[in-house]
Kinemage of the C-alpha trace (Angstrom):
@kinemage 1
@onewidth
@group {chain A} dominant
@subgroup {mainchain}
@vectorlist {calphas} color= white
{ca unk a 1} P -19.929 -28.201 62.621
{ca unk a 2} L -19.801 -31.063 60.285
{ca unk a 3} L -23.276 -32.946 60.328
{ca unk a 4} L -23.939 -36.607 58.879
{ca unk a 5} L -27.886 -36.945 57.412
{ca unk a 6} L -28.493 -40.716 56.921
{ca unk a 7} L -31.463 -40.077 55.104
{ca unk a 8} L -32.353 -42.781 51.661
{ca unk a 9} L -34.934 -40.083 50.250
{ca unk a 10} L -32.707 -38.670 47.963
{ca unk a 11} L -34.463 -35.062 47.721
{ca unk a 12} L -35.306 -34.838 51.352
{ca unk a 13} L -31.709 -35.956 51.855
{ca unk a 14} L -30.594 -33.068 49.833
{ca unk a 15} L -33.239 -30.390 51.099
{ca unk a 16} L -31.845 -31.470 54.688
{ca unk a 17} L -28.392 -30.794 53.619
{ca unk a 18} L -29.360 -27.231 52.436
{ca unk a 19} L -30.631 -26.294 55.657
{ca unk a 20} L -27.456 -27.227 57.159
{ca unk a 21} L -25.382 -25.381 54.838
{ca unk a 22} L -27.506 -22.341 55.038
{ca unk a 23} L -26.563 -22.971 58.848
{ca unk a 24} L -23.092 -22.545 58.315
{ca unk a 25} L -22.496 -26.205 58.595
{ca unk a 26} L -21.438 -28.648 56.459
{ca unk a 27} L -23.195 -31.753 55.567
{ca unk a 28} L -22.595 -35.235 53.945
{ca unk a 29} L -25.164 -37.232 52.901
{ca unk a 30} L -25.294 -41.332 53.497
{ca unk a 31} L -28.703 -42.993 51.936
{ca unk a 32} L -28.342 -46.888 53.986
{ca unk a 33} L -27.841 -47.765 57.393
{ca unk a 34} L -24.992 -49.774 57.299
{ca unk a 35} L -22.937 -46.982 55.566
{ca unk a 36} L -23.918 -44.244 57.850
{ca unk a 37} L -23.232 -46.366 61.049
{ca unk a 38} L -19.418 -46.720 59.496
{ca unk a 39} L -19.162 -43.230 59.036
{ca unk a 40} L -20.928 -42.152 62.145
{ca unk a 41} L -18.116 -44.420 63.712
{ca unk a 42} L -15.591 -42.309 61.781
{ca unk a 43} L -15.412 -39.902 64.820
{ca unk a 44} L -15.238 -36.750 62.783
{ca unk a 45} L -19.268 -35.983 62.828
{ca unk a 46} L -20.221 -33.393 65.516
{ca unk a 47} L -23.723 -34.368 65.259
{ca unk a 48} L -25.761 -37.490 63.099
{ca unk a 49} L -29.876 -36.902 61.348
{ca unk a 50} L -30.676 -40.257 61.037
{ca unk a 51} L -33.947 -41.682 59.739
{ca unk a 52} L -35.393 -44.810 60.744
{ca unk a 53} L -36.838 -46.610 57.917
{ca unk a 54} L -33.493 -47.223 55.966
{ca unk a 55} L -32.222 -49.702 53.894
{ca unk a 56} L -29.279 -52.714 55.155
{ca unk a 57} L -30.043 -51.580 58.566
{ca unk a 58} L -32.480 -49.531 60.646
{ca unk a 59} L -32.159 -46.159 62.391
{ca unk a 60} L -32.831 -47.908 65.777
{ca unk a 61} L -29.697 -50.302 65.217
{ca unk a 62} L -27.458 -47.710 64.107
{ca unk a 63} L -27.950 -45.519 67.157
{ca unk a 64} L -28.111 -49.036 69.328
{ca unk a 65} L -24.956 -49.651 67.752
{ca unk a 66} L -23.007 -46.440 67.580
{ca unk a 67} L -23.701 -46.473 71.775
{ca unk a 68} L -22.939 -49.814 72.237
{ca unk a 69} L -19.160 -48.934 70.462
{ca unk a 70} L -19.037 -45.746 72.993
{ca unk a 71} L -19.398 -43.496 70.762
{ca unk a 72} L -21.096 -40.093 72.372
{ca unk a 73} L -21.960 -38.482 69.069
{ca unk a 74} L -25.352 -36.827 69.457
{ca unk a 75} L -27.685 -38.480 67.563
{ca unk a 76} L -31.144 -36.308 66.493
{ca unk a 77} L -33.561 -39.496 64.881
{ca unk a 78} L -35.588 -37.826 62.201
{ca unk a 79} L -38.625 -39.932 61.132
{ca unk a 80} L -42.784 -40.331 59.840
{ca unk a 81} L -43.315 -42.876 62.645
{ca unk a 82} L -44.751 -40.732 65.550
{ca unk a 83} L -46.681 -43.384 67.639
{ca unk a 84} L -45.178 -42.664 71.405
{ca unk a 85} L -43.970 -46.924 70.707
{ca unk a 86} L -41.569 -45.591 68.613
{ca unk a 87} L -39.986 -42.712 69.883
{ca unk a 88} L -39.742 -44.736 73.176
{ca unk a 89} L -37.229 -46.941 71.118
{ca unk a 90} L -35.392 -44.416 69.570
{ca unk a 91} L -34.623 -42.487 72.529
{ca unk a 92} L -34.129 -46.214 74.251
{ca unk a 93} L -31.710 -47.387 71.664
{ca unk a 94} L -29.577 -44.078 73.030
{ca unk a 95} L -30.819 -40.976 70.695
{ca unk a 96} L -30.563 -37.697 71.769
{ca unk a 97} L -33.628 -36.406 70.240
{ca unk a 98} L -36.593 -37.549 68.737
{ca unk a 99} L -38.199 -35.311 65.964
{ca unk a 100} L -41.503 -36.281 63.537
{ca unk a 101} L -41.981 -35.177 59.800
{ca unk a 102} L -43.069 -32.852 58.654
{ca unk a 103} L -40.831 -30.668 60.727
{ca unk a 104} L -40.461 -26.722 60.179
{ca unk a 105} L -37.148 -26.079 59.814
{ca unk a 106} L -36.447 -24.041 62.515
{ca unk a 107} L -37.566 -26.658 64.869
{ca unk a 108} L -34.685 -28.780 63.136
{ca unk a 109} L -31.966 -26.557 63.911
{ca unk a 110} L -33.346 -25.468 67.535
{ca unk a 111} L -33.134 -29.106 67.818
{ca unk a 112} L -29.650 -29.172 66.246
{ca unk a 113} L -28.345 -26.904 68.805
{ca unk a 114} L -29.554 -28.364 71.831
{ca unk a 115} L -27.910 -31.926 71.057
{ca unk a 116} L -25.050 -30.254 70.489
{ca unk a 117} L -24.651 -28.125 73.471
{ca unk a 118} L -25.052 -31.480 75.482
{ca unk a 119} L -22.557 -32.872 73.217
{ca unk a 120} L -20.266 -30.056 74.247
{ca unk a 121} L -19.636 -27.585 70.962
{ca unk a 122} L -21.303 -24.280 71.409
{ca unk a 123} L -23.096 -23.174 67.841
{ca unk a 124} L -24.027 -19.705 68.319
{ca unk a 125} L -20.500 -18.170 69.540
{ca unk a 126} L -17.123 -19.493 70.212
{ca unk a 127} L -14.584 -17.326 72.531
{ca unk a 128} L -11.394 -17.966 73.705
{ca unk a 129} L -9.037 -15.498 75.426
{ca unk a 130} L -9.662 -12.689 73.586
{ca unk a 131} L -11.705 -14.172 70.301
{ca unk a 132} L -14.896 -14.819 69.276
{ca unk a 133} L -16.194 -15.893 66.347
{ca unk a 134} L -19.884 -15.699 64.973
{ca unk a 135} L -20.663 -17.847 62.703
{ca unk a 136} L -23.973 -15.606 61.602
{ca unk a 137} L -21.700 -12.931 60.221
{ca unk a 138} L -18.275 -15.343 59.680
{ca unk a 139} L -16.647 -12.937 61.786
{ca unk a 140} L -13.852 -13.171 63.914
{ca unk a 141} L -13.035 -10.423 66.446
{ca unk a 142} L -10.671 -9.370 68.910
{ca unk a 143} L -11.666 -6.195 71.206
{ca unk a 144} L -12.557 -3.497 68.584
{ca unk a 145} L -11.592 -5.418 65.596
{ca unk a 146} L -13.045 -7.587 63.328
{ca unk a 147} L -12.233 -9.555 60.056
{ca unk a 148} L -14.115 -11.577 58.200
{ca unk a 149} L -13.996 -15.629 57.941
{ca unk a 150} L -14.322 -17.944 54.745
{ca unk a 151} L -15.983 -20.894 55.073
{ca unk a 152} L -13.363 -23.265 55.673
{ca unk a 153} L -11.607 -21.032 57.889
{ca unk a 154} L -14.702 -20.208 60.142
{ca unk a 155} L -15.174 -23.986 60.457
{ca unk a 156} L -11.087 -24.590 60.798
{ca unk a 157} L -10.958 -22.064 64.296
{ca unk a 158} L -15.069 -23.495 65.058
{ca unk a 159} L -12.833 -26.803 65.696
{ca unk a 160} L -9.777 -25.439 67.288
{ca unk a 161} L -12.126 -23.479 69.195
{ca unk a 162} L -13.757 -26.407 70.623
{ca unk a 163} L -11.184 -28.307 71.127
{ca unk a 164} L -8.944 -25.899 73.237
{ca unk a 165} L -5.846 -27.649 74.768
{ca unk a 166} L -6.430 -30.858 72.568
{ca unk a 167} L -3.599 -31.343 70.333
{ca unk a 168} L -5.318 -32.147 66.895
{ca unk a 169} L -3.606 -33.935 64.413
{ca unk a 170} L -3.441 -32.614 61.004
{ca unk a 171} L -5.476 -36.048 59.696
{ca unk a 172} L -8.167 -35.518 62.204
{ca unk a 173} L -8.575 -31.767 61.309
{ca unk a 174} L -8.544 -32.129 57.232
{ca unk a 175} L -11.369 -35.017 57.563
{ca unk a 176} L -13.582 -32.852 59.929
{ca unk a 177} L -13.100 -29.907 57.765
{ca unk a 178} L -13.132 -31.087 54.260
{ca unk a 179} L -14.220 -35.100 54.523
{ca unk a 180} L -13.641 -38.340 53.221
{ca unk a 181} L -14.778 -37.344 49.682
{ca unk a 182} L -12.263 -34.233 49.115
{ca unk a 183} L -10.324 -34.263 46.197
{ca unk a 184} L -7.330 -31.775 48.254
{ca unk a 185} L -4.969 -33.225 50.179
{ca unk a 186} L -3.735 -32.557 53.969
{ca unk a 187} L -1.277 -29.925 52.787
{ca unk a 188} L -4.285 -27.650 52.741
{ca unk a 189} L -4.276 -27.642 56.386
{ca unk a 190} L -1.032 -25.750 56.502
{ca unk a 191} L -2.056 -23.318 54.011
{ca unk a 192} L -5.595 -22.726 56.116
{ca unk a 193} L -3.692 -22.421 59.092
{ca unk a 194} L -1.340 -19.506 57.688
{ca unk a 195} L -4.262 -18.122 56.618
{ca unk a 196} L -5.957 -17.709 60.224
{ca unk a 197} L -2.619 -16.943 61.752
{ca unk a 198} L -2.856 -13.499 59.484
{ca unk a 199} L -6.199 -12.792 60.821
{ca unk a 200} L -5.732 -13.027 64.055
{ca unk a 201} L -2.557 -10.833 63.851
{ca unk a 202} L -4.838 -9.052 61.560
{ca unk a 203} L -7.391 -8.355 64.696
{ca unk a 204} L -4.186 -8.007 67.182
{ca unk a 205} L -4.843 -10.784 69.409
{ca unk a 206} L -2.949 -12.341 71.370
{ca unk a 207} L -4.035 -16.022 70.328
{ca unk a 208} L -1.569 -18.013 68.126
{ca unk a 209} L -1.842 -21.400 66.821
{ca unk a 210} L 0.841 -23.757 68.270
{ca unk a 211} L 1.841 -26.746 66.059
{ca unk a 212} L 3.818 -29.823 67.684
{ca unk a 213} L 6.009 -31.356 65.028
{ca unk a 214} L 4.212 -34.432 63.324
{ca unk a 215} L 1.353 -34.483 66.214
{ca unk a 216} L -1.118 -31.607 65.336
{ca unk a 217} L -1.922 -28.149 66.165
{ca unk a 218} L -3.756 -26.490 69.235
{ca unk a 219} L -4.368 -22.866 70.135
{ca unk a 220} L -2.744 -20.829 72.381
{ca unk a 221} L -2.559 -17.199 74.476
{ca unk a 222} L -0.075 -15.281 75.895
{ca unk a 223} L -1.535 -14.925 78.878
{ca unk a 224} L -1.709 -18.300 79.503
């Protein structure tokens, strides 16, 4: 998953990214509210941390606004102000989850998980046909074999995973994999994507990765 932390405490910013990482995940940092609402609006975040006290605009706003654009992107609001006033608003203004500092950081990512189940992307395990990958071990397996991921491709078939029968285009798929702030260009989607198309011939399955000229790429079975 790629996670957005609007957070404008630098080192609790950062610490907040680690946890994510150590996840698995990847995380980009945004310190103001106006700049996270543009690139929670981006569409490529599977999930937002957002703080409430934050400079050019409040937490409140940029969840209030981010619904009010119909964007479904589940939101957890991460903030000192506990009275039950404010959590009312937050979860109001259309967050998903409301969560106090201090916070133990297993709490965070239990919290992590359940937004995003409602949001639709499974974090523990991803199957289809006859894969699954675990993103504990970076493993993908098929029946009795097994092959290990790197990072970008466990998060590469994580998104073609959860997006099975969606074509996605090669624009949408380099920004939710590598961001905005990448110095590589899209071309390293084809070279990712001939890397996972040895491992899963590597682990005999019968999933492939179909690509529609200039549109994007989608996974397939032969069963199907």
């Amino acid at each position: 998953m790629r996670i957005l932390i609007v957070e404008d405490q630098p080192r609790l910013a950062e610490t907040l990214a680690d946890v994510v990482v150590r996840n698995k995940d990847i995380a980009d940092i945004c310190h103001d509210g106006a700049g996270g609402l543009d690139s929670a609006l981006s569409g490529i975040y599977d999930a937002v941390i957002l703080d409430v006290m934050l400079p050019q605009m409040d937490g409140f706003e940029v969840v209030r606004r981010l619904r009010e654009s119909g964007s479904d992107v589940p939101v957890l609001m991460l903030t000192a102000r506990a009275a039950l006033g404010d959590r009312l608003t937050g979860l109001d203004s259309g967050a998903d989850y409301y969560l106090t500092k201090p916070f133990e950081t297993k709490e965070l990512l239990a919290c992590l998980r359940a937004i995003t189940r409602r949001g639709g992307l499974k974090p523990d395990a991803h199957s289809y046909a006859d894969i699954t990958v675990t993103p504990g071990t970076s493993t993908l397996t098929s029946g009795s074999r097994s092959v290990r991921l790197g990072a970008k491709e466990l998060e590469l078939l994580r998104l073609l995973i959860a997006n099975t029968g969606i074509l996605l285009s090669k624009e949408t798929i380099f920004l939710k994999v590598w961001g905005y702030e990448s110095q590589a260009d899209d071309s390293i989607v084809e070279v990712y994507m001939t890397f996972l198309r040895r491992k899963l011939a590597h682990v005999h399955s019968a999933v492939r990765i179909a690509v529609v000229r200039r549109v994007g790429y989608r996974l397939e079975a032969d069963d199907e």
